[in-house]
C-alpha positions, -999 to +999 in steps of 0.1 A: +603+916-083+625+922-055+641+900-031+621+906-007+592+904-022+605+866-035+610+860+002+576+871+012+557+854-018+576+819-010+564+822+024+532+830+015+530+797-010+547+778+020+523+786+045+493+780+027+506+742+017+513+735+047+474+742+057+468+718+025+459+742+001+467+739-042+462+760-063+439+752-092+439+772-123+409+764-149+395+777-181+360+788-184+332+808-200+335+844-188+296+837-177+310+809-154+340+822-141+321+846-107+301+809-104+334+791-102+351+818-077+320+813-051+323+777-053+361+779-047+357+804-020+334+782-002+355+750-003+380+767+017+361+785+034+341+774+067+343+738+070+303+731+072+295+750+039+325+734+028+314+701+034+274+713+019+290+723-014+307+694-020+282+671-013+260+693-041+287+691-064+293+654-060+258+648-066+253+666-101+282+653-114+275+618-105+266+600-139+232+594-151+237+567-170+238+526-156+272+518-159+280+488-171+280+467-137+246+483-127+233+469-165+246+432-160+232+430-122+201+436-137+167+415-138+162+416-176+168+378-186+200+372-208+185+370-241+172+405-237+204+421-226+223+399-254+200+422-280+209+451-264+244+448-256+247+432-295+264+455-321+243+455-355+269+439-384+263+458-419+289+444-439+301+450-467+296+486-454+289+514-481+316+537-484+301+558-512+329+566-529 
C-alpha cells in the first residue's frame, strides 16, 4: 500500500467516526451472512428504517423467559414458588463407577 493510499484510507476511517460509525466484524453461517449485510445496511441507512429495524430486532431478541424479578412479583403464594424455586437433594449421588 502506498502512502497515499495510507493517507486516503485514514481519512476515510476518520471521517466516518466522526459521523459515529464502528465497524463491526462478526462470524456467521454463509446462509446468514446476505441476511446480516441488509440488516447492517439499513441501520445506517435512512434514519426511519433505521429506527423500524431496530425496534424488530429488539423485540425478537428480548427473552422469553420470566426473569427472576418478574417470577418473585408474582401472585403464586410462597409455598408454591418455594417448590418451584427448591432444588431436589439426591444425596449420596450415584457415581457409577
Amino acid at each position: 500500500m502506498t502512502a497515499a493510499q495510507r493517507k486516503a484510507l485514514t481519512a476515510h476511517r476518520r471521517r466516518r467516526r466522526d459521523r459515529g460509525m464502528v465497524r463491526v466484524e462478526v462470524e456467521a453461517s454463509e446462509t446468514d451472512a446476505p441476511l446480516l449485510r441488509e440488516a447492517a445496511a439499513a441501520l445506517r441507512g435512512e434514519p426511519g428504517r433505521a429506527r423500524e429495524v431496530r425496534a424488530l430486532l429488539r423485540a425478537a431478541l428480548r427473552p422469553t423467559a420470566p426473569g427472576l424479578l418478574e417470577l418473585l412479583a408474582c401472585d403464586l403464594p410462597d409455598d408454591a414458588m418455594d417448590e418451584a424455586l427448591a432444588r431436589p437433594r439426591e444425596w449420596p449421588r450415584d457415581t457409577g463407577l
